[in-house]
mmJSON file of the N, C-alpha and C atoms, coordinates in Angstrom:
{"data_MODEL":{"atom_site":{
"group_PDB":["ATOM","ATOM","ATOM","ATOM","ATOM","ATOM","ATOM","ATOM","ATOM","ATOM","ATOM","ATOM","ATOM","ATOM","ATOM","ATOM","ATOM","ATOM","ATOM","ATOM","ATOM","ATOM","ATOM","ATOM","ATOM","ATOM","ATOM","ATOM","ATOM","ATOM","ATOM","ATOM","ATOM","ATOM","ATOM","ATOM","ATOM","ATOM","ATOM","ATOM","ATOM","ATOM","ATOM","ATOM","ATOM","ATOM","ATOM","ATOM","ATOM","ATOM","ATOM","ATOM","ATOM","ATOM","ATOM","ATOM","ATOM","ATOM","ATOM","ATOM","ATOM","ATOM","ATOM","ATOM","ATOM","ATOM","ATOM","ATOM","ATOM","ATOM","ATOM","ATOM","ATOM","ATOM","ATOM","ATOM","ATOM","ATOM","ATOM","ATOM","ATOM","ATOM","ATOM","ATOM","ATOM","ATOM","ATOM","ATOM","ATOM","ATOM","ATOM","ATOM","ATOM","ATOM","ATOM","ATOM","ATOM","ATOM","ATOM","ATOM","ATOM","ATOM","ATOM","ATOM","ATOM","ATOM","ATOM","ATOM","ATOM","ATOM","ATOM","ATOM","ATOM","ATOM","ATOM","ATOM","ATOM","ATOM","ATOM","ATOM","ATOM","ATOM","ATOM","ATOM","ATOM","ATOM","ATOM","ATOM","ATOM","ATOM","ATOM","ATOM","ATOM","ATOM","ATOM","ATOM","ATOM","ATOM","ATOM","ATOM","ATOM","ATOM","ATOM","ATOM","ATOM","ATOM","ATOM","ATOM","ATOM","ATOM","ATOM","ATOM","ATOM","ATOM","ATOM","ATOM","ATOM","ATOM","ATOM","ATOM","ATOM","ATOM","ATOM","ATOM","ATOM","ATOM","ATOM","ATOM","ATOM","ATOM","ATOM","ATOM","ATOM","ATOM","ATOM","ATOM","ATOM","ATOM","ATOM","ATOM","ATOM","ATOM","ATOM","ATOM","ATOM","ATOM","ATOM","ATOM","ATOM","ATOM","ATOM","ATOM","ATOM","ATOM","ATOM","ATOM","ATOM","ATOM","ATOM","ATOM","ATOM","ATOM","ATOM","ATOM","ATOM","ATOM","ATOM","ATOM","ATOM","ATOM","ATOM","ATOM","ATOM","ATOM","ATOM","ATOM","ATOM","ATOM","ATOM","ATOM","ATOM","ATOM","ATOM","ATOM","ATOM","ATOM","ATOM","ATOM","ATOM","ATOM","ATOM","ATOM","ATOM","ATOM","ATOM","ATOM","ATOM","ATOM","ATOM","ATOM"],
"id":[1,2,3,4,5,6,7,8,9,10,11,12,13,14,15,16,17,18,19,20,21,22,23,24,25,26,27,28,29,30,31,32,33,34,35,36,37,38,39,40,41,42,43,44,45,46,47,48,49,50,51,52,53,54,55,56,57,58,59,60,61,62,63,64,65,66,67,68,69,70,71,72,73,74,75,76,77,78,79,80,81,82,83,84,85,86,87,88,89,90,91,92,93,94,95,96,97,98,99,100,101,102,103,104,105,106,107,108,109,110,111,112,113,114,115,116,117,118,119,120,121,122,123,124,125,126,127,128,129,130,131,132,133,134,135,136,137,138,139,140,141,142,143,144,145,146,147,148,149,150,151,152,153,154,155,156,157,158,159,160,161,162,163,164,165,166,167,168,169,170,171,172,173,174,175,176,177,178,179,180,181,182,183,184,185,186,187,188,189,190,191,192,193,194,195,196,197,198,199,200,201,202,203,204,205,206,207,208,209,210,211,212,213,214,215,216,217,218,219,220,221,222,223,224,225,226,227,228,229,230,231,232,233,234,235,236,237,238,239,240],
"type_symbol":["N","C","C","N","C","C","N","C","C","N","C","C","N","C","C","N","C","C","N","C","C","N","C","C","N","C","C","N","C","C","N","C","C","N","C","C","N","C","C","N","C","C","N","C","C","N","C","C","N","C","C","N","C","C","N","C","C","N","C","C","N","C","C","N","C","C","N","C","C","N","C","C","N","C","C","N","C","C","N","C","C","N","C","C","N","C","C","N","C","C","N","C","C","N","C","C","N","C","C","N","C","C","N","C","C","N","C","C","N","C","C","N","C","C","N","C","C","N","C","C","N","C","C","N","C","C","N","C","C","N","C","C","N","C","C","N","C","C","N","C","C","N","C","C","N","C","C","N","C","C","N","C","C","N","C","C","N","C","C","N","C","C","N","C","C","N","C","C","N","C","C","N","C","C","N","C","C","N","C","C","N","C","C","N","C","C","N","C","C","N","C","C","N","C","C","N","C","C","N","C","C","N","C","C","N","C","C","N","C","C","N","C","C","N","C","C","N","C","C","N","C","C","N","C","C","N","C","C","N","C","C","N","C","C","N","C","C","N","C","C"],
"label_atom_id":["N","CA","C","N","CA","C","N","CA","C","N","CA","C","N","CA","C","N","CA","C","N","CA","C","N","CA","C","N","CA","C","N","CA","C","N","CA","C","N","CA","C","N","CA","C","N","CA","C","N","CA","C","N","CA","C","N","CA","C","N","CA","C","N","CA","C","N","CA","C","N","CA","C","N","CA","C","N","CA","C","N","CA","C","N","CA","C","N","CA","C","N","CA","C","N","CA","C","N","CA","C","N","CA","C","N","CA","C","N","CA","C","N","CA","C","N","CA","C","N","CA","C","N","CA","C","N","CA","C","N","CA","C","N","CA","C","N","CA","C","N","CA","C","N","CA","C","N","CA","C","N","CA","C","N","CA","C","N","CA","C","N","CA","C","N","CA","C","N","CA","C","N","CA","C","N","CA","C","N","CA","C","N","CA","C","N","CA","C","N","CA","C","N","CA","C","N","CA","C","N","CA","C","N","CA","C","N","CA","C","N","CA","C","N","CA","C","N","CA","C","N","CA","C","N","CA","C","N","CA","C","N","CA","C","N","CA","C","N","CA","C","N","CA","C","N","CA","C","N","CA","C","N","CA","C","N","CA","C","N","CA","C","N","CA","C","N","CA","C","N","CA","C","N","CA","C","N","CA","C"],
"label_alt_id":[null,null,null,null,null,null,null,null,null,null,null,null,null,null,null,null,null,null,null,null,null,null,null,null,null,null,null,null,null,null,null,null,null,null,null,null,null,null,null,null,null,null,null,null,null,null,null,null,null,null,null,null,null,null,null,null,null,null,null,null,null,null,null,null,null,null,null,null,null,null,null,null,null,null,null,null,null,null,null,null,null,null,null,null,null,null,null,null,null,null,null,null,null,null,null,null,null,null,null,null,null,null,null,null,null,null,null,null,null,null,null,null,null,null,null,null,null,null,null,null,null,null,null,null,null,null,null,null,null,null,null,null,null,null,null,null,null,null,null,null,null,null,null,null,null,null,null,null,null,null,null,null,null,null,null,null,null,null,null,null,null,null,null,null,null,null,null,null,null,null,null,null,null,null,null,null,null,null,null,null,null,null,null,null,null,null,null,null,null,null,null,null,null,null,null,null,null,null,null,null,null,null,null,null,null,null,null,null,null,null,null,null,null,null,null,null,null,null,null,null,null,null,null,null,null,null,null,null,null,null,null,null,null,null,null,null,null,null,null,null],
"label_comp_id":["UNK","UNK","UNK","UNK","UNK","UNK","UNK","UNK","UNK","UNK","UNK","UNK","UNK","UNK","UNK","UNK","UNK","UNK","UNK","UNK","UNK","UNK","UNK","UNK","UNK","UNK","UNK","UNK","UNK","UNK","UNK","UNK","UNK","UNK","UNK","UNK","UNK","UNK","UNK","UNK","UNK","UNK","UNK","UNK","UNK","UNK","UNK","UNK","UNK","UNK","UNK","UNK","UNK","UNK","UNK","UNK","UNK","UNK","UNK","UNK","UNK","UNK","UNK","UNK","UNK","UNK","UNK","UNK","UNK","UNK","UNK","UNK","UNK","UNK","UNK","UNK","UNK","UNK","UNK","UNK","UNK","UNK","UNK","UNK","UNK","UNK","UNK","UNK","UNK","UNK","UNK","UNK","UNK","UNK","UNK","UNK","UNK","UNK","UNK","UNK","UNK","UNK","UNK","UNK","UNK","UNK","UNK","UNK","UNK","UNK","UNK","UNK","UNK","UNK","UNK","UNK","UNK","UNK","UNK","UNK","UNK","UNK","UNK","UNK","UNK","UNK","UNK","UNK","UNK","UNK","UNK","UNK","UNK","UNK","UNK","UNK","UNK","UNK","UNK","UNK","UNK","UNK","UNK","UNK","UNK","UNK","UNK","UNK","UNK","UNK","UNK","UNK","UNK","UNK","UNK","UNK","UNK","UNK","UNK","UNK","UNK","UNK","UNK","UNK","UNK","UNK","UNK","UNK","UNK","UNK","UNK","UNK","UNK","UNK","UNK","UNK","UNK","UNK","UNK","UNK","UNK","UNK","UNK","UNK","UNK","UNK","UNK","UNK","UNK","UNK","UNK","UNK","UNK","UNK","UNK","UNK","UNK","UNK","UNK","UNK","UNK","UNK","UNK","UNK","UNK","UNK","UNK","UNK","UNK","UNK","UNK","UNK","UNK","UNK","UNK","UNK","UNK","UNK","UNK","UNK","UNK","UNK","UNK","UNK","UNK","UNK","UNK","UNK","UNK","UNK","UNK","UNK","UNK","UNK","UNK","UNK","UNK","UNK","UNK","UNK"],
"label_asym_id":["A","A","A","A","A","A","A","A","A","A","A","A","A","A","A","A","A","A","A","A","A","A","A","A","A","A","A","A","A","A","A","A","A","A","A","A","A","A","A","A","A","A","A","A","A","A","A","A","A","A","A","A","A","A","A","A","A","A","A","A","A","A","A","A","A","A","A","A","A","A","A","A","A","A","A","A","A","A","A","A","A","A","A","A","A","A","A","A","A","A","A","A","A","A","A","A","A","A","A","A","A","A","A","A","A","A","A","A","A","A","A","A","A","A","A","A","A","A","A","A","A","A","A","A","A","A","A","A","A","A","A","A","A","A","A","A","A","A","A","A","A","A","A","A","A","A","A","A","A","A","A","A","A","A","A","A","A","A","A","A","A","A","A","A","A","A","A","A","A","A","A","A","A","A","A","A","A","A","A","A","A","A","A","A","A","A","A","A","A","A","A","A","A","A","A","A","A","A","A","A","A","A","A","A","A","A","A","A","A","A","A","A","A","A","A","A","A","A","A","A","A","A","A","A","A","A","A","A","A","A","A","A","A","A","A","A","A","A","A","A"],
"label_entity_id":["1","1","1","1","1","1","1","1","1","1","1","1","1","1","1","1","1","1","1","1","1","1","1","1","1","1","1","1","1","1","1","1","1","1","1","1","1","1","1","1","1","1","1","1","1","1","1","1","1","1","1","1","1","1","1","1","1","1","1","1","1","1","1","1","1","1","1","1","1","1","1","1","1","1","1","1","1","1","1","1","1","1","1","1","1","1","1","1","1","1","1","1","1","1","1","1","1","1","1","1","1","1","1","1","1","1","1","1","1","1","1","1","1","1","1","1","1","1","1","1","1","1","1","1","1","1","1","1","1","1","1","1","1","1","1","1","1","1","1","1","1","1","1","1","1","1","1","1","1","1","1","1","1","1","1","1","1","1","1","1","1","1","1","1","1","1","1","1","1","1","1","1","1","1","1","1","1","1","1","1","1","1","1","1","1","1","1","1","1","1","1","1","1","1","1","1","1","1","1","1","1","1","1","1","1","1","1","1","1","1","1","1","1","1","1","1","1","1","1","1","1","1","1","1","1","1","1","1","1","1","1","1","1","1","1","1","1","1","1","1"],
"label_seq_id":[1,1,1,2,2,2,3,3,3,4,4,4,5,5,5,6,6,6,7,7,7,8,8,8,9,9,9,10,10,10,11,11,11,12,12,12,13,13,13,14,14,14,15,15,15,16,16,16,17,17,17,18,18,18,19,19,19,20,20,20,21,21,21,22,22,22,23,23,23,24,24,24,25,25,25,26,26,26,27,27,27,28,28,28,29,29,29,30,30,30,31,31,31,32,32,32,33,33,33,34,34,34,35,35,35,36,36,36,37,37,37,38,38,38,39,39,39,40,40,40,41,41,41,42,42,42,43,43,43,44,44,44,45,45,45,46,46,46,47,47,47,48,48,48,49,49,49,50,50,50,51,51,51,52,52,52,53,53,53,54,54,54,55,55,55,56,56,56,57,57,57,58,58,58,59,59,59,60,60,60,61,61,61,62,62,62,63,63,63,64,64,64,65,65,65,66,66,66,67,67,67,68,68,68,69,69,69,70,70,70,71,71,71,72,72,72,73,73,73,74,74,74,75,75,75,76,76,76,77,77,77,78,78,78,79,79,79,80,80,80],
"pdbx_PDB_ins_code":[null,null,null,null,null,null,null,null,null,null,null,null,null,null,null,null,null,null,null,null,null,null,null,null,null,null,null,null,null,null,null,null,null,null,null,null,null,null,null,null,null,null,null,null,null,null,null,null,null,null,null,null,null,null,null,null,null,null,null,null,null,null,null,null,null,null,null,null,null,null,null,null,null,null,null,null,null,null,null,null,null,null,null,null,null,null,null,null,null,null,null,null,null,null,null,null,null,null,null,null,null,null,null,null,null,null,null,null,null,null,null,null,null,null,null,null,null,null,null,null,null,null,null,null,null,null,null,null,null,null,null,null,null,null,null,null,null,null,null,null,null,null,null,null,null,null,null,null,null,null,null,null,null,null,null,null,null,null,null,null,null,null,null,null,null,null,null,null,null,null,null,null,null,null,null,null,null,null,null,null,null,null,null,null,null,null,null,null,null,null,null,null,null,null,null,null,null,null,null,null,null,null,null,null,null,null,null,null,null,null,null,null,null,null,null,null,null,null,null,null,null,null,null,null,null,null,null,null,null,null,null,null,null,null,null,null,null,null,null,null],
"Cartn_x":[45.646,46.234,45.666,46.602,46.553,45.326,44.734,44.426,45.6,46.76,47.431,48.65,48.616,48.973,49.446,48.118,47.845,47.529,47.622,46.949,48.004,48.282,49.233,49.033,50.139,49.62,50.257,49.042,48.98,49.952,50.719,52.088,51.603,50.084,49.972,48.78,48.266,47.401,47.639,48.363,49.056,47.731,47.042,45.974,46.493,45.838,46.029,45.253,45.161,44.28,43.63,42.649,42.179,41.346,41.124,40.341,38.87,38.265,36.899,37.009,36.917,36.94,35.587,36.156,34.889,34.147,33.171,33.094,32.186,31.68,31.179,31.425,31.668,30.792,30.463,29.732,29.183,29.506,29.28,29.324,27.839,27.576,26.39,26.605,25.985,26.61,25.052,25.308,24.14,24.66,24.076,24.041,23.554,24.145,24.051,22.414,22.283,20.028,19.298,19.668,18.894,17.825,17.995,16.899,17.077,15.471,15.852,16.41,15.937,16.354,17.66,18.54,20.031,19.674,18.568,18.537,17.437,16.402,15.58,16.673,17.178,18.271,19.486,19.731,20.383,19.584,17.968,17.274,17.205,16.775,16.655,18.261,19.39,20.681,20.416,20.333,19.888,18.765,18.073,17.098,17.273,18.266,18.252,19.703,20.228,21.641,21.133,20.307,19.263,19.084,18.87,18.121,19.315,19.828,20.485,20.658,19.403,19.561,19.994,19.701,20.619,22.231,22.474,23.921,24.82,24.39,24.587,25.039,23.492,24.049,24.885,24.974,25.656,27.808,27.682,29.17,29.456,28.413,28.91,29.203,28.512,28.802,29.566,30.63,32.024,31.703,30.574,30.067,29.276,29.458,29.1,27.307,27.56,26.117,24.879,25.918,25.114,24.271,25.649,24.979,23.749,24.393,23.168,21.413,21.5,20.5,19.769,20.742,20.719,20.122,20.654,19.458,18.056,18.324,17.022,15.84,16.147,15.44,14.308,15.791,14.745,14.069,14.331,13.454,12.471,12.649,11.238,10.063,10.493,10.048,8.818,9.433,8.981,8.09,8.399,7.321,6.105,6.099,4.873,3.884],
"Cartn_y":[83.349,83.518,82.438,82.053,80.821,81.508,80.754,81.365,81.602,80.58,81.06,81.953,82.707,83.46,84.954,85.16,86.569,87.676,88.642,89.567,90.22,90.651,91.528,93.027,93.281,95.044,95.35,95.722,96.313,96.945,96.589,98.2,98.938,98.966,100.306,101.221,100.873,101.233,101.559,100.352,100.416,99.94,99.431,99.218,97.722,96.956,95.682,94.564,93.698,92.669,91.69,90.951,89.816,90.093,91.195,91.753,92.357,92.529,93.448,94.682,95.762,97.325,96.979,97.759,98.082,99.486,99.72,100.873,101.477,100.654,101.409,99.968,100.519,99.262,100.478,99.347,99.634,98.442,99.505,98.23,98.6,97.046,97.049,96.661,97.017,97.093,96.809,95.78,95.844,95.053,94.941,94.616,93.35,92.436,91.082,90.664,91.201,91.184,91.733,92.708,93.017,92.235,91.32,90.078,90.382,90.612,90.805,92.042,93.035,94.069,94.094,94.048,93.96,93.071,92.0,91.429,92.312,92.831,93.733,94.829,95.369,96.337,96.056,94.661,94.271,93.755,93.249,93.285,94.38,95.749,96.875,96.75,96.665,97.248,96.583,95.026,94.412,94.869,95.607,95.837,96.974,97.887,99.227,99.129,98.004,98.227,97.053,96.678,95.771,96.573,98.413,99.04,100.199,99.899,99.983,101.622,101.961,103.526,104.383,103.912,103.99,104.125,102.523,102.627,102.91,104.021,104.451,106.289,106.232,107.784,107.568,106.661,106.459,105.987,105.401,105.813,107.269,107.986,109.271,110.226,110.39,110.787,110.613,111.283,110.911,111.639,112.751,113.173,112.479,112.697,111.393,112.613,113.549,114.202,114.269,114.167,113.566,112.135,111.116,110.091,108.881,110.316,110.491,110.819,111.762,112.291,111.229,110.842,109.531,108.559,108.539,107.187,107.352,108.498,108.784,109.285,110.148,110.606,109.489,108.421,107.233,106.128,106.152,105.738,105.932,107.51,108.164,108.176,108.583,108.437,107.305,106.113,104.877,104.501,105.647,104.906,105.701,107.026,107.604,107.135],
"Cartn_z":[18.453,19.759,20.679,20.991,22.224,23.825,24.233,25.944,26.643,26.532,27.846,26.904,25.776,25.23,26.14,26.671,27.307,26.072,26.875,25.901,25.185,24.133,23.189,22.96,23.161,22.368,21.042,20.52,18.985,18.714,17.781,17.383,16.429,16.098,15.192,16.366,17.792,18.104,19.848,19.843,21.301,22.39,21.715,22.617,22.809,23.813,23.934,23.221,22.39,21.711,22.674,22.611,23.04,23.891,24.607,25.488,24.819,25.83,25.337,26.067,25.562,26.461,27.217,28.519,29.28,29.285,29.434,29.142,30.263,31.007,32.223,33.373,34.663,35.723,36.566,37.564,38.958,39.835,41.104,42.494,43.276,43.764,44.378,45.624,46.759,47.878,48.86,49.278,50.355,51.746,53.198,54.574,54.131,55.399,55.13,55.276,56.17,56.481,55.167,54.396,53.372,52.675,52.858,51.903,50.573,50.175,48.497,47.856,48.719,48.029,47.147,46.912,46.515,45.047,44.902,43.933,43.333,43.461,43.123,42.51,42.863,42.681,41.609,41.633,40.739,39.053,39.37,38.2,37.521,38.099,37.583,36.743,37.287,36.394,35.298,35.144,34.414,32.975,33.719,32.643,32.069,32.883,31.959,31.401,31.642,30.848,29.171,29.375,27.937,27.151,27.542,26.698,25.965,24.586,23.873,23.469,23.581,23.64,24.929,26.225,27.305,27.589,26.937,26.448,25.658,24.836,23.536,24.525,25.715,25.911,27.037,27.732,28.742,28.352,27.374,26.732,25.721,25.733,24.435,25.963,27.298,28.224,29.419,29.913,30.895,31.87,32.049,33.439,33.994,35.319,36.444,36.719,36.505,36.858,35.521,34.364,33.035,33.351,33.555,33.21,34.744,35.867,37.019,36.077,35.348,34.73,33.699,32.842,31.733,32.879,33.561,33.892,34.763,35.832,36.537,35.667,34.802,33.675,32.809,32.224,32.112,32.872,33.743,35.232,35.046,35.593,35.451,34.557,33.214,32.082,31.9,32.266,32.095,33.095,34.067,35.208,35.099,33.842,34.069,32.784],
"occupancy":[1.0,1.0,1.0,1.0,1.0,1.0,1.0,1.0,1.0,1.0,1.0,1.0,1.0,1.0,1.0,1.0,1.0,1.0,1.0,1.0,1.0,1.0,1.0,1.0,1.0,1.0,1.0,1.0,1.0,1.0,1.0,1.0,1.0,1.0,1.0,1.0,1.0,1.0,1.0,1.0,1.0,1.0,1.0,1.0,1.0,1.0,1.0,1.0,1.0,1.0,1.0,1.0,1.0,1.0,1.0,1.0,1.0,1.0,1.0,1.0,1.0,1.0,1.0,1.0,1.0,1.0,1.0,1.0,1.0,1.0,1.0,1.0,1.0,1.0,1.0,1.0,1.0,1.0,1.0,1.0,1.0,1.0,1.0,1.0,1.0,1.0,1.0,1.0,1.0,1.0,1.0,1.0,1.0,1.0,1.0,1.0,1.0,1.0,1.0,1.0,1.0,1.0,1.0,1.0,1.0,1.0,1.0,1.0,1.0,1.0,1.0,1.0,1.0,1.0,1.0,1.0,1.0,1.0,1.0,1.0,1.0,1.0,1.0,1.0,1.0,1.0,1.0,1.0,1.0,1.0,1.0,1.0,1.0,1.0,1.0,1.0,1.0,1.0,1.0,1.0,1.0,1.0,1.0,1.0,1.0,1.0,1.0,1.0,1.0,1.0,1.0,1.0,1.0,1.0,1.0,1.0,1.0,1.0,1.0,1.0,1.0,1.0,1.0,1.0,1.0,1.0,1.0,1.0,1.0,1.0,1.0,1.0,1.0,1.0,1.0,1.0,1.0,1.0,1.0,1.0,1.0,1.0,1.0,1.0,1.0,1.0,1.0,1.0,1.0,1.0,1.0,1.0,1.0,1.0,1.0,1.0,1.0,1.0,1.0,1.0,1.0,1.0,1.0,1.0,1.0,1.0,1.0,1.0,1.0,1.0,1.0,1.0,1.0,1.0,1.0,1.0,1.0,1.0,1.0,1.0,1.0,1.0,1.0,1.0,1.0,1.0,1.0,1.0,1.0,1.0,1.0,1.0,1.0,1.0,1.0,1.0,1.0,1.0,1.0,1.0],
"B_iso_or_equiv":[0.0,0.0,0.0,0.0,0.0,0.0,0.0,0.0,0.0,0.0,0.0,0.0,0.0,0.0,0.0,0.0,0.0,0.0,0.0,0.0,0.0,0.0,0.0,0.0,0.0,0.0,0.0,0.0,0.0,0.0,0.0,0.0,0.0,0.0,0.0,0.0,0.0,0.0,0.0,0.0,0.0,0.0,0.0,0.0,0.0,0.0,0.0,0.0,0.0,0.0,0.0,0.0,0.0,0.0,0.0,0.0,0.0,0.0,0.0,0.0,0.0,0.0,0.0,0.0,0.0,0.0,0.0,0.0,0.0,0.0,0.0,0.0,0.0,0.0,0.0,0.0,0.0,0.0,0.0,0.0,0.0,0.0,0.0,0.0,0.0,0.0,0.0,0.0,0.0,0.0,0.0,0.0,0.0,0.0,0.0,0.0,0.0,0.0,0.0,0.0,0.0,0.0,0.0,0.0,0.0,0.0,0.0,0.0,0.0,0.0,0.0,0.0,0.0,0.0,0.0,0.0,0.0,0.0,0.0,0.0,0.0,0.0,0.0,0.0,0.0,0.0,0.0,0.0,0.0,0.0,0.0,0.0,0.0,0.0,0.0,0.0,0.0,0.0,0.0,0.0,0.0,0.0,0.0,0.0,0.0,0.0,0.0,0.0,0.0,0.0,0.0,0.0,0.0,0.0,0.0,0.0,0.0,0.0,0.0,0.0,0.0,0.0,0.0,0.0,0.0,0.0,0.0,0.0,0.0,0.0,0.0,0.0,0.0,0.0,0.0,0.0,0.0,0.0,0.0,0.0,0.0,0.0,0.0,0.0,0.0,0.0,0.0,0.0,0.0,0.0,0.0,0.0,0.0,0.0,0.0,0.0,0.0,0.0,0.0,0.0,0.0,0.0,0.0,0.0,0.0,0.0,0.0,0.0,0.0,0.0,0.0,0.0,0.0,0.0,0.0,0.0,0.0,0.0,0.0,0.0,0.0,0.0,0.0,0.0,0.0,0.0,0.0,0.0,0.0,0.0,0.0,0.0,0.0,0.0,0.0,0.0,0.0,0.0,0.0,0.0],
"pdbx_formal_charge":[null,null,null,null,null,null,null,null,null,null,null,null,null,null,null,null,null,null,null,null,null,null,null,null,null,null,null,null,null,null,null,null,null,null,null,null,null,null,null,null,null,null,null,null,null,null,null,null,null,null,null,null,null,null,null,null,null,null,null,null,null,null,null,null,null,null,null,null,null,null,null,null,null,null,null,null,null,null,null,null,null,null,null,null,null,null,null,null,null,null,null,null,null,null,null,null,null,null,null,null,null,null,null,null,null,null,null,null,null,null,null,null,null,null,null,null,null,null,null,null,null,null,null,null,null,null,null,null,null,null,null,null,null,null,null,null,null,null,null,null,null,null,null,null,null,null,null,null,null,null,null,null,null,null,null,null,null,null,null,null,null,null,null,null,null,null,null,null,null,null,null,null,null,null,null,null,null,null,null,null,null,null,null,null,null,null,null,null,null,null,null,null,null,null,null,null,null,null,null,null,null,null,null,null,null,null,null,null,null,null,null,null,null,null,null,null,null,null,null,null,null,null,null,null,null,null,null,null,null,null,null,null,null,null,null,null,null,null,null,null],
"auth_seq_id":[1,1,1,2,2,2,3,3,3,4,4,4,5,5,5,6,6,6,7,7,7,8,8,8,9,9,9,10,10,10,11,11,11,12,12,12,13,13,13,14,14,14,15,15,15,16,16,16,17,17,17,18,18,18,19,19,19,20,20,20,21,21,21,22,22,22,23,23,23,24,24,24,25,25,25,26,26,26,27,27,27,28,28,28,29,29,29,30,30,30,31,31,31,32,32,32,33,33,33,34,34,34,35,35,35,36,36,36,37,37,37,38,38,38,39,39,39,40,40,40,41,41,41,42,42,42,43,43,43,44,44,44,45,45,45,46,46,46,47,47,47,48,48,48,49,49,49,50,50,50,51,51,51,52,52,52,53,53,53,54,54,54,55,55,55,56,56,56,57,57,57,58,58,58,59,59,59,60,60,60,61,61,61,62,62,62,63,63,63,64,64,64,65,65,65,66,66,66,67,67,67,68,68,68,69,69,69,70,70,70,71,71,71,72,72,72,73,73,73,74,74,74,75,75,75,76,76,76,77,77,77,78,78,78,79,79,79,80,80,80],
"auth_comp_id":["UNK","UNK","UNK","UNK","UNK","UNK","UNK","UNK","UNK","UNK","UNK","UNK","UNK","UNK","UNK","UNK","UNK","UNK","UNK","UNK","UNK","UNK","UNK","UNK","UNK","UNK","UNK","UNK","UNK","UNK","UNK","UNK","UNK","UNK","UNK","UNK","UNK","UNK","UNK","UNK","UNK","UNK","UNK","UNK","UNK","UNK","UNK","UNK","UNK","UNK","UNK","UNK","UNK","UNK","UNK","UNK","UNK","UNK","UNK","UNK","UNK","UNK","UNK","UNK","UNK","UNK","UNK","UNK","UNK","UNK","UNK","UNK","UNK","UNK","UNK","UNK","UNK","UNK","UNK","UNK","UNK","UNK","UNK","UNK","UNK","UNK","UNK","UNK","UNK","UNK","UNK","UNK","UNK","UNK","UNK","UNK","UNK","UNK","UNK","UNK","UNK","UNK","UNK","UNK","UNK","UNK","UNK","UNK","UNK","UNK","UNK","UNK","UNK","UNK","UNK","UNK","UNK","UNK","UNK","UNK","UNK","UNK","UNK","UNK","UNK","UNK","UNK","UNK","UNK","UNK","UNK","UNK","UNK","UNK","UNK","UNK","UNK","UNK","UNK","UNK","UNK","UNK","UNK","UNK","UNK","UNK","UNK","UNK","UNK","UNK","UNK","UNK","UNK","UNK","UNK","UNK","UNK","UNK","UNK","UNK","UNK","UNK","UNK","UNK","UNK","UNK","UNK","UNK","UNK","UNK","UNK","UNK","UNK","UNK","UNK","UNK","UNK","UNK","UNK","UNK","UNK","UNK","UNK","UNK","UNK","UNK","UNK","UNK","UNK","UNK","UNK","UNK","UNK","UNK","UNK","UNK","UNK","UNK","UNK","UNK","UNK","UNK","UNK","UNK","UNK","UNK","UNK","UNK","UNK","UNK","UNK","UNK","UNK","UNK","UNK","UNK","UNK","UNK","UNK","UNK","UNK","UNK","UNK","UNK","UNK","UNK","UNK","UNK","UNK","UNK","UNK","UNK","UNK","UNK","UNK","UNK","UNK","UNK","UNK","UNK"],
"auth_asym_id":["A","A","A","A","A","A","A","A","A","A","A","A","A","A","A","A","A","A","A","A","A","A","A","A","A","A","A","A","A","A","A","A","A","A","A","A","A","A","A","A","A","A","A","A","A","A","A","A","A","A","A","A","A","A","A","A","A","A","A","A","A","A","A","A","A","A","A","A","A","A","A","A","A","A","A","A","A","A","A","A","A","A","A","A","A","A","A","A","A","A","A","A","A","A","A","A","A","A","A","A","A","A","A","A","A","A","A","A","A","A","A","A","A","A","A","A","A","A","A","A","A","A","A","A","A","A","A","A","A","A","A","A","A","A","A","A","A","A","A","A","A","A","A","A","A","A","A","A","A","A","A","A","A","A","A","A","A","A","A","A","A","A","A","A","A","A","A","A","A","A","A","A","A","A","A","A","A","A","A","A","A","A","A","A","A","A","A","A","A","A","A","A","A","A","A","A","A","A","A","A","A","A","A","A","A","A","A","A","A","A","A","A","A","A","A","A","A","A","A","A","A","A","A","A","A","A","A","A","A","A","A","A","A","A","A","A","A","A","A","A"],
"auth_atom_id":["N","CA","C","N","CA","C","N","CA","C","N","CA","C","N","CA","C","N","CA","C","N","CA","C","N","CA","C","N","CA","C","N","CA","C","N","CA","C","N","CA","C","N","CA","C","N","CA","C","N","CA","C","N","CA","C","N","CA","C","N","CA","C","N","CA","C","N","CA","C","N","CA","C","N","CA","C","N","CA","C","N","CA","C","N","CA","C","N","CA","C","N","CA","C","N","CA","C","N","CA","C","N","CA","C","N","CA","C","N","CA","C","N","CA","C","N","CA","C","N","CA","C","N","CA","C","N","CA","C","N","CA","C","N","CA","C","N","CA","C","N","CA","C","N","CA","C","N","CA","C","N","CA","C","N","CA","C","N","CA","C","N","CA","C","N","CA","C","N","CA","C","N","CA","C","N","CA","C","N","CA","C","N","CA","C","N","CA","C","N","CA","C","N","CA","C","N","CA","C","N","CA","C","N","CA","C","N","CA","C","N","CA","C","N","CA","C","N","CA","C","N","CA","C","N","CA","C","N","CA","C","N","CA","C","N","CA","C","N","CA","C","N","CA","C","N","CA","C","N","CA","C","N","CA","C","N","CA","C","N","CA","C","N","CA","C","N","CA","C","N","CA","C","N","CA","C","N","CA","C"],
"pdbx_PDB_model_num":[1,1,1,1,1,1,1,1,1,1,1,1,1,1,1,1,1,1,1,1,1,1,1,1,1,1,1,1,1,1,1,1,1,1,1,1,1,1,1,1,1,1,1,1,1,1,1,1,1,1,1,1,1,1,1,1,1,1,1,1,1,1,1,1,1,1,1,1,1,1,1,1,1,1,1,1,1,1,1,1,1,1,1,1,1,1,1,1,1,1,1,1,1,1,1,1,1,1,1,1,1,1,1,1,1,1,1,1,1,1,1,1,1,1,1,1,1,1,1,1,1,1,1,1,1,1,1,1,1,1,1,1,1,1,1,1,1,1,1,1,1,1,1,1,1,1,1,1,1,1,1,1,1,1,1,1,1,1,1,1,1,1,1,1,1,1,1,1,1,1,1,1,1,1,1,1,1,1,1,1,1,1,1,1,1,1,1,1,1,1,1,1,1,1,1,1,1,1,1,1,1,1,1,1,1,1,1,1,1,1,1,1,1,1,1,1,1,1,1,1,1,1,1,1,1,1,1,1,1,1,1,1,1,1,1,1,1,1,1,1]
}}}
């Protein structure tokens, strides 16, 4: 498949080809004065989306109060 192809959909699956599924995002949101914080904030996503067992429970789970838990949990964990 060409780039300026676009993407195709499968006729045995109906899904679309050429793409990568997403399987989670976030938005980060900070005030223009903030300084670093926002990048501090953005290292952390960084580092806990690295950790493979995280993202393993964070796609087997579709509750937003689960995967609240899935991550404060390991926060915590790590900080004691």
């Amino acid at each position: 498949m060409r780039h300026t192809d676009g993407p195709r959909r499968c006729l045995n699956t109906g899904r679309f080809e050429g793409f990568h599924q997403l399987f989670k995002a976030f938005a980060l949101f900070a005030p223009e004065d903030a300084g670093v914080e926002h990048l501090k904030a953005l290292a952390l996503v960084a580092r806990t989306l690295r950790d493979t067992s995280i993202c393993t429970k964070l796609r087997s789970n579709p509750d937003p109060a689960t995967l609240y838990t899935i991550l404060t949990e390991d926060k915590a964990d790590k900080a004691a």
